[in-house]
C-alpha positions in Angstrom: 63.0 125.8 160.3 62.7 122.0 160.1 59.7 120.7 160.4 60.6 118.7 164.3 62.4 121.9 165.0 65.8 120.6 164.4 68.9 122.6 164.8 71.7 120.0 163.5 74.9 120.2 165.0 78.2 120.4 161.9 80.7 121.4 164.1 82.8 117.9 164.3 84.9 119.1 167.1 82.1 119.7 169.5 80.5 116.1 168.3 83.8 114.4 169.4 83.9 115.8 172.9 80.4 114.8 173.6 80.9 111.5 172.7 84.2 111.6 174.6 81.6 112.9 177.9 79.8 109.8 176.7 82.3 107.6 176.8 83.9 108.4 180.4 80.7 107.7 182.3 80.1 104.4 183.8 79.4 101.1 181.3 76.3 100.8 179.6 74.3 100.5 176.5 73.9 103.8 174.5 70.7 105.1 173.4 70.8 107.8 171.0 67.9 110.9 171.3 67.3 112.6 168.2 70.4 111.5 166.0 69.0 113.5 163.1 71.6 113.8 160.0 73.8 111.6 162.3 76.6 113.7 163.4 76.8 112.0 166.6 75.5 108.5 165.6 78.3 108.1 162.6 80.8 108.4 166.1 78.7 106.1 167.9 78.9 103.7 165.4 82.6 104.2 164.7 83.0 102.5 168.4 82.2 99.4 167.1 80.0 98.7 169.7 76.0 98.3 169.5 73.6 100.8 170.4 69.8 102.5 169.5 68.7 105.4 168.5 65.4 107.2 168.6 63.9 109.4 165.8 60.7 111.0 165.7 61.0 112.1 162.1 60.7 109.6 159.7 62.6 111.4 156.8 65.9 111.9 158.9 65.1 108.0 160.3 65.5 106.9 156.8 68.6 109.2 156.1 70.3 107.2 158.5 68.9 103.7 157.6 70.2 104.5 154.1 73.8 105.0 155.8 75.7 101.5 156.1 78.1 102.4 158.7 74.9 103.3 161.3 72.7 100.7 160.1 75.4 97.7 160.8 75.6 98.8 164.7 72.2 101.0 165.3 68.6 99.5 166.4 66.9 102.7 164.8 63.2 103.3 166.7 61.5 105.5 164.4 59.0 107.0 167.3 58.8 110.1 169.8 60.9 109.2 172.9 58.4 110.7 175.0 55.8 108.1 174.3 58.3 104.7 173.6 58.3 102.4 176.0 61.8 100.8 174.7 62.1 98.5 177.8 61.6 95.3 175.6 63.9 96.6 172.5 66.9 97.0 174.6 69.4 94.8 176.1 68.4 93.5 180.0 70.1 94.3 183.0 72.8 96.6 181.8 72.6 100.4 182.7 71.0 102.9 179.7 73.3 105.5 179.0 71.3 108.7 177.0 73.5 111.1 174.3 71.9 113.4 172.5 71.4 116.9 171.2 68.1 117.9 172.4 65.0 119.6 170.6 64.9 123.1 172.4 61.0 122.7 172.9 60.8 119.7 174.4 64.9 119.3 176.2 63.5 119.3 179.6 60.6 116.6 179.3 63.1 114.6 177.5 65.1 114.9 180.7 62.6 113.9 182.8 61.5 110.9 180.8 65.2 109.7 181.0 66.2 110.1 184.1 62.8 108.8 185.4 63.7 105.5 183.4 64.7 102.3 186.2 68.2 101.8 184.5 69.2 105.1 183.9 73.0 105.5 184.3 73.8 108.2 183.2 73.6 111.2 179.9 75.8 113.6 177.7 73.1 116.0 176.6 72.9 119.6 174.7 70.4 121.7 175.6 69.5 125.7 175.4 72.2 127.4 177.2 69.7 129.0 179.3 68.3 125.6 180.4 71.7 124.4 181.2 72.3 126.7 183.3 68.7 125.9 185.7 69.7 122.3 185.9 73.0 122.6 187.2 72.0 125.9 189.0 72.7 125.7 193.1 70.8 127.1 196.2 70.6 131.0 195.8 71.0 131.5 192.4 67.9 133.0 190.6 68.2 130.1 188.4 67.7 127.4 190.9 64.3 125.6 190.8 61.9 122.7 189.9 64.2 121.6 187.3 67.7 122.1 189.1 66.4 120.0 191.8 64.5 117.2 189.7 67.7 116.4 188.3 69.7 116.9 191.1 68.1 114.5 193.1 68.7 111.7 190.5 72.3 112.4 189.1 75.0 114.0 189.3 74.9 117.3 187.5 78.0 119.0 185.6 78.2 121.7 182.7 80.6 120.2 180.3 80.8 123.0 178.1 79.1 125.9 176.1 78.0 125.7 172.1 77.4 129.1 170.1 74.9 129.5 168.1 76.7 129.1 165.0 77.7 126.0 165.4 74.4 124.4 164.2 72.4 124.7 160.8 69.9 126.3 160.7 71.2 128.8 163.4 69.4 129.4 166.2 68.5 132.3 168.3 70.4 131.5 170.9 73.7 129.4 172.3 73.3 125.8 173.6 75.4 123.6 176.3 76.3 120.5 177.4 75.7 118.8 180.7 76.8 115.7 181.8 74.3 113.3 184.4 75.9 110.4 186.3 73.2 108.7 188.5 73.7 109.1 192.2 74.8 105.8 193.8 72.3 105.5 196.4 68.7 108.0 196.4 67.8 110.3 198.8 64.6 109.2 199.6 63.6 106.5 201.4 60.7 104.9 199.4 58.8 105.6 196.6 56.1 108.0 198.7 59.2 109.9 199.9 59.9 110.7 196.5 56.8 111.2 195.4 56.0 113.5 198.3 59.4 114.9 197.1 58.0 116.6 194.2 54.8 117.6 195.9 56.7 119.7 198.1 59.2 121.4 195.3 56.3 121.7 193.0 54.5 123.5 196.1 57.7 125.3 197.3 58.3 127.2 193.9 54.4 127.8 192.8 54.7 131.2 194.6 58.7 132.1 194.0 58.8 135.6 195.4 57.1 134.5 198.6 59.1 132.9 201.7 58.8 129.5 201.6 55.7 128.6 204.3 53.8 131.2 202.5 53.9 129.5 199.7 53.5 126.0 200.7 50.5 127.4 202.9 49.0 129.0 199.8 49.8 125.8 197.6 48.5 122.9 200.1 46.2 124.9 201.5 47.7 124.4 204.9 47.6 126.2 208.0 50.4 129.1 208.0 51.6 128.2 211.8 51.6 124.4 211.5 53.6 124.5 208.3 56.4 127.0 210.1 56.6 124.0 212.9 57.1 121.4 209.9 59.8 123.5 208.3 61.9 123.9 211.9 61.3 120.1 212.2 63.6 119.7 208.5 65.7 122.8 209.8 64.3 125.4 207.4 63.9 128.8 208.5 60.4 129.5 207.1 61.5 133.4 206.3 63.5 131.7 203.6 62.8 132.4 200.0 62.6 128.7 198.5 65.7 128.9 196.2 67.4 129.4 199.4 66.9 126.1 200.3 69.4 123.0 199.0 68.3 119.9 198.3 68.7 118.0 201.1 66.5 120.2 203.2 63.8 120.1 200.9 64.1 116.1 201.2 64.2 116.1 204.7 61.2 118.5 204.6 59.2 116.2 202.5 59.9 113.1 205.2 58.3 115.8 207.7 55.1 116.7 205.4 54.2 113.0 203.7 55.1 110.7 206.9 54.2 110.7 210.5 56.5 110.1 213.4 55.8 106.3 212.3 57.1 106.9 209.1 54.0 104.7 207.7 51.4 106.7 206.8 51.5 109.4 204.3 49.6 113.0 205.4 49.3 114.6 201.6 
């Protein structure tokens, strides 16, 4: 196994299609996660239009420098995405648009880190099947949780297709698939405590997954059992739920109850 864990994609079919996803999203500049050998990039390029990409290993970073059809349209960033702050290496004002076949270990934080950026518009990205399948995952499903609802609260989630196994080298363990991300035209929340509180209350919710949902936000915040079944009623939750019962917009509403007053000013966790 490669050294950053790369599987590389070489089926060009599949490569088309994502870039394809890519290309019906909303305008904006491309940024490239973990181009590797350049299956995707070589498409990118073959656009004509400019765009980045991001590679934490410097042998495969070089591979592609050494490739004129990349280098003439590509700003390569040889660095781990995770830590780059790209903010002054990229165009201003326009919308960031991520494609990329994710690293299985580290898909989800790469995720986070992208939808988390201020002009995210949207992503094509390949993932473990298995983690696919928890971010598009809806209330009631045994896959619905922290990540289903991070992303769900930012974008747009939709699984765009499935990717065996052997359509990378070398071959993994198990099957991939796409999802596309288009970011929601206005946010839930109301201000940046709302959303903040947001995650306090998912993390919260889901720390104890077989309990009902005030158990578990009792146990979690340390709260008292009968004061946290009178905030739940307030958001319209039956506390006897199990949390991935609950669907989004509950657990929003919920976190308006928990972080705010009936001001709305001052934030109680």
């Amino acid at each position: 196994m490669p050294k950053f864990s790369q599987n590389f994609l070489v089926n060009p079919g599949i490569c088309r299609s994502i870039v394809n996803a890519l290309a019906a999203l909303p305008a904006g500049f491309t940024v490239e996660i973990g181009p590797g050998k350049g299956a995707l990039t070589k498409l990118l390029a073959g656009r004509g239009e400019p765009f980045a990409a991001v590679e934490i290993d410097p042998e495969m970073a070089a591979l592609l420098r050494r490739a004129p059809e990349i280098a003439r349209l590509c700003s390569l960033h040889n660095i781990d995405f995770l830590k780059a702050d790209l903010s002054a290496a990229l165009p201003r004002g326009e919308a960031i648009l991520f494609v990329g076949n994710l690293p299985y270990d580290c898909g989800s934080a790469i995720l986070q880190r992208a939808l988390a950026c201020p002009r995210f518009g949207g992503a094509v990205f390949m993932f473990q099947k298995e983690v696919a399948q928890r971010i598009v995952a809806g209330p009631g499903s045994g896959k619905y949780g922290l990540l289903a609802l991070s992303a769900q609260c930012r974008a747009r989630v939709r699984l765009l297709m499935t990717v065996g196994k052997n359509n990378f080298r070398p071959v993994p363990a198990v099957d991939s698939a796409v999802v596309e991300f288009v970011r929601l035209e206005s946010s839930p929340f109301k201000s940046a405590e709302h959303e903040a509180g947001f995650f306090r209350t998912i993390r919260a919710a889901f720390a104890h997954r077989r309990k009902t949902v005030a158990n578990s936000l009792s146990l979690s915040l340390c709260s008292d059992k009968a004061v946290l079944e009178r905030q739940l009623a307030r958001a319209g939750i039956n506390p006897a739920l199990r949390p991935e019962a609950i669907p989004l917009e509950k657990y929003v509403q919920l976190a308006d109850v928990l972080c705010f007053n009936q001001s709305g000013a001052s934030p109680h966790f």
